[in-house]
C-alpha positions in Angstrom: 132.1 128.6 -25.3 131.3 129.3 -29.1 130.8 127.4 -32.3 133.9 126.2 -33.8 134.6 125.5 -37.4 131.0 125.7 -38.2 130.0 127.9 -41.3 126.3 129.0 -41.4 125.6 126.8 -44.4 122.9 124.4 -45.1 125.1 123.0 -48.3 128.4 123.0 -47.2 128.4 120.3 -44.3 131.7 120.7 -41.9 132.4 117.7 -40.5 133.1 116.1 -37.2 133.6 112.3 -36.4 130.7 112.3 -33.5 128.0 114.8 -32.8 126.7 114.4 -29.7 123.2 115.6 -29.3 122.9 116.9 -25.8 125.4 118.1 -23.1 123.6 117.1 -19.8 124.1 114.3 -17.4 125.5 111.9 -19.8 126.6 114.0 -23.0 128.9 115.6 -21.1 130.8 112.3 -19.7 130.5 111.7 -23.8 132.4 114.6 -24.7 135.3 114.0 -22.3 135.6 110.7 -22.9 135.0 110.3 -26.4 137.9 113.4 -27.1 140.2 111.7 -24.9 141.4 110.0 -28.4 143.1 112.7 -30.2 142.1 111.6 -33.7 138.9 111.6 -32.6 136.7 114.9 -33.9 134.3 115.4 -31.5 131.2 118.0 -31.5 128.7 118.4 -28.4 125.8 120.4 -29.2 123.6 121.7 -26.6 120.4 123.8 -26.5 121.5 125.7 -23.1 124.6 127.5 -21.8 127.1 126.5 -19.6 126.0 126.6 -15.6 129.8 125.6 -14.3 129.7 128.9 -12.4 126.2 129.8 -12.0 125.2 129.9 -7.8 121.9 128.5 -8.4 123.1 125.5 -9.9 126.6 125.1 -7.3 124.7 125.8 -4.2 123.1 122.7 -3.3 120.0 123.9 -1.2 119.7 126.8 -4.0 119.6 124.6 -7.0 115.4 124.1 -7.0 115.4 127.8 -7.2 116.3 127.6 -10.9 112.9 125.6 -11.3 110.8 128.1 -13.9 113.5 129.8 -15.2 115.1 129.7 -19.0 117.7 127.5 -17.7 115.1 124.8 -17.6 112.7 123.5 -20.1 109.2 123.9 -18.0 106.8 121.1 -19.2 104.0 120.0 -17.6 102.7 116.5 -18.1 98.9 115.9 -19.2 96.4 115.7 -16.9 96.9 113.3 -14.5 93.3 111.4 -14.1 94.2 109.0 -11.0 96.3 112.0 -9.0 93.4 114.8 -9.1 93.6 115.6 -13.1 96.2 117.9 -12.3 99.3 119.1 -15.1 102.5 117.8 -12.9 105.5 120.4 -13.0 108.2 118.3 -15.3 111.6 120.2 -15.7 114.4 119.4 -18.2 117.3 121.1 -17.8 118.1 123.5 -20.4 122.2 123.6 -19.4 125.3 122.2 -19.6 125.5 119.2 -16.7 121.8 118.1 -17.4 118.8 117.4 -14.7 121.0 116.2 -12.0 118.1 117.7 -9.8 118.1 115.7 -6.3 121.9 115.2 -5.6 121.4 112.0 -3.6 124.0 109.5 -4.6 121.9 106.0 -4.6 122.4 103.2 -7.4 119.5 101.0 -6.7 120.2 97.6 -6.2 122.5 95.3 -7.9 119.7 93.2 -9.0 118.7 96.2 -10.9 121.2 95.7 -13.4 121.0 92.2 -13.5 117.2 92.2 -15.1 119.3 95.1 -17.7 121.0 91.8 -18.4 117.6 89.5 -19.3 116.0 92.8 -20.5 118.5 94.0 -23.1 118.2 91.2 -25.7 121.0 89.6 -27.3 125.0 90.4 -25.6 123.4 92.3 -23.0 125.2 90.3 -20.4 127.8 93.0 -19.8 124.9 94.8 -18.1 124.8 92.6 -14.9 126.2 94.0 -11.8 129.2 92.0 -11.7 130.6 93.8 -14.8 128.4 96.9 -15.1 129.4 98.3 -11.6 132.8 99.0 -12.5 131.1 102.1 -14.1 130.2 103.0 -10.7 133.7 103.2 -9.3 135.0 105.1 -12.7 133.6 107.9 -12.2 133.8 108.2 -8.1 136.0 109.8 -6.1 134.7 109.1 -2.5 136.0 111.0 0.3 135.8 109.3 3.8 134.6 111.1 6.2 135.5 110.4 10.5 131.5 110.5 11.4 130.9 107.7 8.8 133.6 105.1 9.7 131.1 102.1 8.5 131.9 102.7 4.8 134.2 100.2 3.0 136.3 102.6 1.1 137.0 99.9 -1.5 133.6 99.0 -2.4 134.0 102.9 -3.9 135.8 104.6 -6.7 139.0 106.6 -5.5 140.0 108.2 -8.6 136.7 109.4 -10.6 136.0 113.2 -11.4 132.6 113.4 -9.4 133.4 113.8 -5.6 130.9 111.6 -3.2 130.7 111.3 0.6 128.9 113.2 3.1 129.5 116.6 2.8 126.0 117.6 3.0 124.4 119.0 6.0 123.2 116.4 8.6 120.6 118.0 10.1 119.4 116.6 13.9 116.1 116.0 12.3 117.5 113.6 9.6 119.3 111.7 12.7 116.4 111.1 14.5 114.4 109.6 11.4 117.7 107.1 11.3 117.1 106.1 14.8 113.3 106.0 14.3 113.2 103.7 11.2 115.5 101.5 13.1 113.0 101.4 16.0 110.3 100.3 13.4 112.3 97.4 12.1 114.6 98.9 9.2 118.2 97.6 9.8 120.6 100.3 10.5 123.3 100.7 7.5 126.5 102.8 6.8 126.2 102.3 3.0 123.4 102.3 0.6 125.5 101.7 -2.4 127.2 98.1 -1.9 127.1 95.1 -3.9 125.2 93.3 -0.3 122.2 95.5 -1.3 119.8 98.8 -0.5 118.0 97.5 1.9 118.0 99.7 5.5 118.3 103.4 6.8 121.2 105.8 6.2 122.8 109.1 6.2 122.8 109.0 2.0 126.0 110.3 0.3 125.8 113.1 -1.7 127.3 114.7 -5.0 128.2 117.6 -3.3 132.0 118.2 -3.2 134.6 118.9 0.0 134.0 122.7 -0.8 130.2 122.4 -0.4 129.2 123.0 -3.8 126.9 121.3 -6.1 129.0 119.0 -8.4 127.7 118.6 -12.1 129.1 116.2 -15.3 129.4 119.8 -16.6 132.1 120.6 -13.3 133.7 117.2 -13.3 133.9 116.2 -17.1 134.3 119.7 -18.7 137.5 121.2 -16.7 139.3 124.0 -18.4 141.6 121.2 -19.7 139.2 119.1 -21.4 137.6 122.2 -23.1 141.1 123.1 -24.2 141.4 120.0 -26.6 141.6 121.3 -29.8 140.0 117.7 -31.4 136.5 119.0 -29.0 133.8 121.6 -30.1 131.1 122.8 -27.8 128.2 124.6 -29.2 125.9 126.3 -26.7 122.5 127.4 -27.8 121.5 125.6 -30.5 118.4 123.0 -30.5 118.5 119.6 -32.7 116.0 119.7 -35.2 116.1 116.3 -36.6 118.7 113.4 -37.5 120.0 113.7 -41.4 120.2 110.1 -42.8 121.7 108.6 -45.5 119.5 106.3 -47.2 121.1 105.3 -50.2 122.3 101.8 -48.8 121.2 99.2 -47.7 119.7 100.6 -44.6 119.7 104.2 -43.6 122.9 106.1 -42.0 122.8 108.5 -39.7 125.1 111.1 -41.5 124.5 114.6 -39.7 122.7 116.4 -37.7 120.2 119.3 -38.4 120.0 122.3 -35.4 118.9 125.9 -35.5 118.9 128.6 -32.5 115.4 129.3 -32.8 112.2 128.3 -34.1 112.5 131.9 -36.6 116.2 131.5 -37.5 117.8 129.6 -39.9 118.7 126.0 -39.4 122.1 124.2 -40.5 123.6 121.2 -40.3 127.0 119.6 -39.7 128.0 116.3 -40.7 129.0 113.4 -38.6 131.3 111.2 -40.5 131.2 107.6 -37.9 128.3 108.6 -35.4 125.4 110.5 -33.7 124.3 109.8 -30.5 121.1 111.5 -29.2 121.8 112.1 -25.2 119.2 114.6 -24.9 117.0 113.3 -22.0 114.1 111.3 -21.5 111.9 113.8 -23.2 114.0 115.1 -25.4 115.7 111.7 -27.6 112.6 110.2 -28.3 111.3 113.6 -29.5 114.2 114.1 -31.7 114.0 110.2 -33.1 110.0 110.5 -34.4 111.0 114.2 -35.8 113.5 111.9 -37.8 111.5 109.5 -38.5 111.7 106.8 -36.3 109.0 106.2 -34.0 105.3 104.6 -34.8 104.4 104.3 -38.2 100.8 105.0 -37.9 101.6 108.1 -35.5 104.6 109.2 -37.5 102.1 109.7 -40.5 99.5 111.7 -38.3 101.9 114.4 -38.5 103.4 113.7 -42.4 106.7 112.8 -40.8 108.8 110.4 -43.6 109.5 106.9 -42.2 112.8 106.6 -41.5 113.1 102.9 -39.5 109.7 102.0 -37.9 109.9 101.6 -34.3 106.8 101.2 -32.0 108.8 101.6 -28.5 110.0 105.0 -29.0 108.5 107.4 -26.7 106.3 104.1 -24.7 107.3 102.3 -22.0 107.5 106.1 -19.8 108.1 105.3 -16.4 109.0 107.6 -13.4 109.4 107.7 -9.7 106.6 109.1 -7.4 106.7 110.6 -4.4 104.0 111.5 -1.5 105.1 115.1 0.3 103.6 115.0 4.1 104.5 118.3 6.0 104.6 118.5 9.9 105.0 120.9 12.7 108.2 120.6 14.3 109.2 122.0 18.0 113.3 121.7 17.5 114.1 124.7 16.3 115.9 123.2 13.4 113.6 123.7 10.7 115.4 124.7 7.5 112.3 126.3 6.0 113.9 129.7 6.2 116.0 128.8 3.5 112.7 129.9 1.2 112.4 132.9 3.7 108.8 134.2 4.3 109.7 136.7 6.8 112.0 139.2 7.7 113.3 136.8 10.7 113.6 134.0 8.1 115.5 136.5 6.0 118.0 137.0 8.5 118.3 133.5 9.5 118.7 132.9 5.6 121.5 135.5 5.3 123.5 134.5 8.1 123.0 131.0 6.6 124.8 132.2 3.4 127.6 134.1 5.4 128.9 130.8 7.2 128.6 129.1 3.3 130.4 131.5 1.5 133.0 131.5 4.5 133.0 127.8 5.0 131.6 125.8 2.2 129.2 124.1 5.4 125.6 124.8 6.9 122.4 124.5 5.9 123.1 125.8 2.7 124.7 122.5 1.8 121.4 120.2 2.4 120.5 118.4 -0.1 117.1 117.9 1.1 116.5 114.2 1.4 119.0 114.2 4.1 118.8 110.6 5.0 116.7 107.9 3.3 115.2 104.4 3.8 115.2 101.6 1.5 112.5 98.6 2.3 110.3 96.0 0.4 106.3 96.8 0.7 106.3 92.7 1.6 108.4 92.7 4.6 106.7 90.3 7.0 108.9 92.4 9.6 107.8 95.4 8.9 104.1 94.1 8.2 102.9 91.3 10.1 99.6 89.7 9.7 97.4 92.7 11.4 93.8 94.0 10.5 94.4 97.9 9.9 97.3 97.1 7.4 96.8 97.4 4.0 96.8 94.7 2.2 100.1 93.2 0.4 100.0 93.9 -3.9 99.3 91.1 -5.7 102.0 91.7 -7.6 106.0 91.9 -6.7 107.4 94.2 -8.6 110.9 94.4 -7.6 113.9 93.0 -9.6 114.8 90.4 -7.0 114.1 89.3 -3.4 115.9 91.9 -1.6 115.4 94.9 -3.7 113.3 97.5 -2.9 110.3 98.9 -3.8 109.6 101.9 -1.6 112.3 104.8 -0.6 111.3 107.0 3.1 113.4 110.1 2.9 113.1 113.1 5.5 113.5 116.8 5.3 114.4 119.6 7.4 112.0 121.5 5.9 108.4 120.5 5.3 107.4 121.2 1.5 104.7 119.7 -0.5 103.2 120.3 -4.3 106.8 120.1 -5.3 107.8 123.1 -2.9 105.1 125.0 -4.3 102.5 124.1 -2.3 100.8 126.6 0.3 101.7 125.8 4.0 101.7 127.2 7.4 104.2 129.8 8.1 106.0 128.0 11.5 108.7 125.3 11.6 108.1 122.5 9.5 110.2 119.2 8.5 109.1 116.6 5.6 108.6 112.9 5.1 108.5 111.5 2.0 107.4 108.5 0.6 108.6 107.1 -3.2 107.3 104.2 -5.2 110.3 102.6 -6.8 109.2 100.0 -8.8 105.6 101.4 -10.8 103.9 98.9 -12.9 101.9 102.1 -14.3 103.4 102.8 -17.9 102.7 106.2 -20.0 104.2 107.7 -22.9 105.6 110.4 -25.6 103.4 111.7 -28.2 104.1 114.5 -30.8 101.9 117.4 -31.0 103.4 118.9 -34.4 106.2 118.0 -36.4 107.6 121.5 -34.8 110.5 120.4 -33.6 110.3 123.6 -31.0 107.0 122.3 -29.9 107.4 120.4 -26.7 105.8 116.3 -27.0 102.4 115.1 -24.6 103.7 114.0 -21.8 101.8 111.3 -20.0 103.2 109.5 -17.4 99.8 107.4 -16.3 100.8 107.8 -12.7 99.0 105.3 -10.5 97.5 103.3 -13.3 97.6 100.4 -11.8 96.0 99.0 -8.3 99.4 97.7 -7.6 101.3 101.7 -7.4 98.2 102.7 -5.2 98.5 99.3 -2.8 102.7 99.8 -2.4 102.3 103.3 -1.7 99.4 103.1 0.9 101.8 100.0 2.4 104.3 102.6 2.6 102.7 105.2 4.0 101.6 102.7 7.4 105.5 102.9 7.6 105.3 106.7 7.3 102.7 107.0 9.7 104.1 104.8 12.1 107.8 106.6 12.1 106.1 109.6 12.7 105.0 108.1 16.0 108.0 106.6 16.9 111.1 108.4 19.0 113.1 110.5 18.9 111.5 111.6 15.9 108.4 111.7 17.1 109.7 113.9 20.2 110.1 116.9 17.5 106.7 116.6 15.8 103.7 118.8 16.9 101.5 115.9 17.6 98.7 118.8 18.7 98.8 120.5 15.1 95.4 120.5 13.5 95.9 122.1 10.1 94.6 119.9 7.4 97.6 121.2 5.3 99.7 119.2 7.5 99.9 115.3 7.6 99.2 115.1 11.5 96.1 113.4 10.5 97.4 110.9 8.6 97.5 108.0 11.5 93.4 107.9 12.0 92.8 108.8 8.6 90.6 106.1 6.7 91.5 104.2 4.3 89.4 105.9 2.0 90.7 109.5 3.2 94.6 108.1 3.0 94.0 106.9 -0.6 92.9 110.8 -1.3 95.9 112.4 0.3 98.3 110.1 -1.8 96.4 110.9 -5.3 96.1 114.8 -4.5 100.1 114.9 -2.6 101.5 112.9 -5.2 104.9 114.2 -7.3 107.2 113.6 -9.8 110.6 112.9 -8.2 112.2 113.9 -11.5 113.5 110.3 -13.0 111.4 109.9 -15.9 113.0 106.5 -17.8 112.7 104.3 -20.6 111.2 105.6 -23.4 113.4 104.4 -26.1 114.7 101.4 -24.0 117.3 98.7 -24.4 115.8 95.5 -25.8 114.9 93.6 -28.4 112.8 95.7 -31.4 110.3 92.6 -31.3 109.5 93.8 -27.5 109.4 97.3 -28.2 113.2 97.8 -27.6 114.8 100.7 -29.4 118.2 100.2 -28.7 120.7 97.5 -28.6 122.6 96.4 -25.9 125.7 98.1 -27.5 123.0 101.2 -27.8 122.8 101.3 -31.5 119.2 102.2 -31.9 117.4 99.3 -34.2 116.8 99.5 -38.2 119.1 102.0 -38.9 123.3 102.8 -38.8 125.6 105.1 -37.0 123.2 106.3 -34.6 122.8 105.6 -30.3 120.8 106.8 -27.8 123.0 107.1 -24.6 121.0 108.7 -21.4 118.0 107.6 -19.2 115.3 106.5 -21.6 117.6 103.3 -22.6 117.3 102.0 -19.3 115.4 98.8 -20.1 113.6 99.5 -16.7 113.4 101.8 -13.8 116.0 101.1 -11.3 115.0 100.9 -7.8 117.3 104.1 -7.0 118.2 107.5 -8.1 118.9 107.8 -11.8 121.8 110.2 -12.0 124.6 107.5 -10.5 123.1 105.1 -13.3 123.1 107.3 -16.2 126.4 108.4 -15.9 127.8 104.8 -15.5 125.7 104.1 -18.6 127.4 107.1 -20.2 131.0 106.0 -19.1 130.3 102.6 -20.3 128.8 103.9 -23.8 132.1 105.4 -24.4 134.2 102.3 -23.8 132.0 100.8 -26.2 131.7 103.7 -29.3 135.6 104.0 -28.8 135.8 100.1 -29.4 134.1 100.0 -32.1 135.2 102.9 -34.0 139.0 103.0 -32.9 139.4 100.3 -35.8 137.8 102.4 -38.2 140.4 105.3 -37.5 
């Protein structure tokens, strides 16, 4: 894909009707569906290339090995006081298709939504589950599958470009977890994703398609025919400078954009006649928005950057999921840890692996890691009845309704911690994981420069609060307990005694556990909210039809407008708010055609 129609002039503005700032996870549902109106002159600009056929990124169990490369934007956050002082590892995608990184297809719960709705400030309504989850079902295409017969087909999308079912590998491990959560009290379900709720233990569905590869909003919204529309540029490798505005009127337009290759060559612009939407990322949107001038006042000027619009939430309100990594010794013979091989048996294993994919499209190269998950409230008087050695219920509930979630158990058939990078015994492993959904702990952007190729502070303020620390230690009893429970339990190496391992875990004190989950704790990759819906008086940046406050013609459409965290993964949500964001731009501006 090449420029098209764009002269390398800073005077002589070409123009397009939208420029679309950003082609991953949500620009490129933007693209497709914004060009779907012929008279509409559409430009996507992105800062990577496409990865449509790239193995890395259409293997499923290969795609974390494009972690570190130029494909990806590698930031680190600032040190992290409460989780050791360590830099967390915080990727971006640098590609076409966006940070799609953990390919479990989870919502959250319809609740979720329904705070959008009191969140987003005035005619947020349409952001309630009843009308927000036909977004859902758009851009589905679910494919039943015999081994999963619980599913109501109807409560899922049938004709939507992304593929979803259960085509991933279901490892034994990941069926024994299921039956051992169910043991402990969580209710077995066949569906995570229904309008009844989250709550319960299942195989999850996956965004991994009938051929067992890796599907992407590049693979299912830019298709050979879309790209062919002759009303649709793409421009691959170019990086958004800043927003051009207008500011003759009576308040300022967002006219054009401003993008260069590189930090050394020269930078041009191209002019958007009706509208620019930023759908650059978390990081990435409120970056562009203070290089632009909108962002705090006061830290705007720290770095002489002219004030555009004044806006104190952009770049605050940083939220993110968290995860706790515990490793064990398993006895199955199952392990998938030779997927990362270490020896030359694991090599073998790992090629013979990659013969039945290639061949079949099925095997362990189709795991997408979290192979089955568990949803459950930290205050379930089932799960945690009045008893001495539990830890004691937060103070504070933090979840979006009664029967949301808060906390999120997923296993692994291969044992992994420091984000796989962590240093661990060389035998079979598997993984349990435990998430904190709903964080009250806040952080935020901050420019280092006005460079626009210098990369924001990122400061997440993981467990800020006693509340994360008190939901997580809740969680990990459950943890502790499943690992103790069969038929899991009668895979686990109960006699391991590396300290590496979690085997410990069950006896440690309450002191020692609080250590493990400050020094084991991750990013899950869903960073949120940092130029969120709601109203500028509570540190909103958007509106609820995404028009970001104080100025014209310019949105924010991708993760950082969610006006919270959801209590699920962010993918399935960001592209419903990208398929509803297009309904609403071609609304408004099909009468101005």
């Amino acid at each position: 894909m090449q420029f098209k129609g764009i002269r390398e002039s800073q005077d002589d503005f070409n123009e397009y009707d939208v420029v679309i700032v950003g082609g991953g996870t949500s620009g490129c549902v933007l693209a497709s569906r914004l060009s779907e109106d012929p008279g509409l002159r559409v430009l996507l600009l992105e800062a990577g290339e496409s990865a449509a056929k790239h193995p890395l990124v259409r293997i499923p169990a290969a795609f974390t090995l494009i972690l570190g490369t130029s494909r990806v934007f590698n930031l680190f956050t600032t040190p992290q006081q409460n989780s050791g002082g360590r830099r967390h590892f915080w990727p971006r995608a640098k590609m076409l298709g966006g940070c799609e990184f953990d390919r479990l297809n989870h919502y959250g719960d319809p609740s979720d939504y329904d705070e959008w709705a009191r969140l987003g400030g005035v005619d947020a309504e349409s952001w309630a589950y009843k009308d927000f989850h036909k977004y859902f079902l758009k851009f589905e295409k679910f494919i039943p599958n015999e081994a999963h017969p619980g599913v109501v087909e109807d409560e899922h999308g049938a004709d939507g470009p992304i593929e979803v079912g259960f085509h991933g590998n279901h490892s034994t491990t990941a069926q024994r977890f299921i039956d051992a959560c169910s043991r402990v009290g969580i209710p077995l379900r066949a569906d995570l994703n229904t309008p009844r709720g989250t709550l319960g233990v299942a195989k999850v569905m996956t965004y991994i398609d009938s051929r067992g590869r890796r599907v992407t909003t590049e693979s299912a919204y830019l298709t050979p025919a879309v790209l062919s529309r002759p009303n649709l540029t793409v421009a691959v490798n170019v990086h958004a400078t800043r927003v051009i505005f207008d500011t003759a009127g009576f308040s300022p337009r967002a006219v054009g954009v401003e993008f260069a290759s590189s930090r050394d060559r020269s930078r041009f612009r191209v002019h958007a006649k009706k509208e620019v939407i930023l759908a650059a990322g978390v990081i990435h949107s409120p970056h562009i928005l203070m290089l632009s001038g909108i962002g705090p006042p006061a830290h705007l000027a720290e770095h002489n950057i002219p004030i555009i619009a004044p806006s104190s939430g952009v770049g605050e309100h940083l939220m993110d999921h968290v995860v706790v990594d515990v490793a064990l010794a398993e006895t199955s013979g199952t392990s998938l840890n030779f997927l990362k091989p270490r020896t030359l048996w694991d090599c073998i294993k790992s090629a013979s692996a990659f013969i039945t994919y290639a061949l079949t499209g099925r095997g362990p190269f189709t795991t997408n890691v979290g192979e089955a998950a568990a949803f459950f409230r930290s205050v379930d008087p089932m799960l945690f009845p009045p008893n001495p050695s539990t830890p004691p219920a937060p103070s504070e509930d933090s979840t979006s309704g009664p029967n949301a979630p808060d906390l999120e158990f997923f296993v692994s058939p291969m044992g992994y911690v420091g984000a796989g990078e962590g240093v661990l015994p060389n035998t079979d492993l598997l993984g349990l994981h435990m998430t904190l959904l709903r964080p009250t702990s806040k952080g935020n952007l901050l420019l280092k420069s006005s460079d626009p190729f210098e990369h924001p502070l990122i400061n997440p303020n993981y467990l800020s609060t006693e509340h994360d620390l008190t939901v997580l230690e809740r969680g990990m009893a459950i943890l502790t307990r499943v690992m103790h429970t069969a038929p899991l339990a009668d895979i686990i190496d109960h006699s391991a005694t590396d300290q590496r391992l979690g085997h410990w875990l069950p006896t440690a004190s309450p002191a020692d556990l609080r250590a493990y989950v400050r020094n084991y704790l991750e990013t899950l990759f869903h960073p949120t909210s940092t130029a969120r819906m709601a109203p500028l008086s509570d540190g909103g940046v958007v509106d609820a039809r995404l028009r970001v406050h104080g100025v014209q013609g310019l949105r924010v459409v991708d993760a950082s407008v969610f006006p919270t965290i959801v209590s699920g993964h962010t993918a399935g949500p960001t592209i419903a708010v990208a398929e509803k964001a297009a309904d609403m731009i071609l609304g408004d501006l099909t009468p101005m055609m």
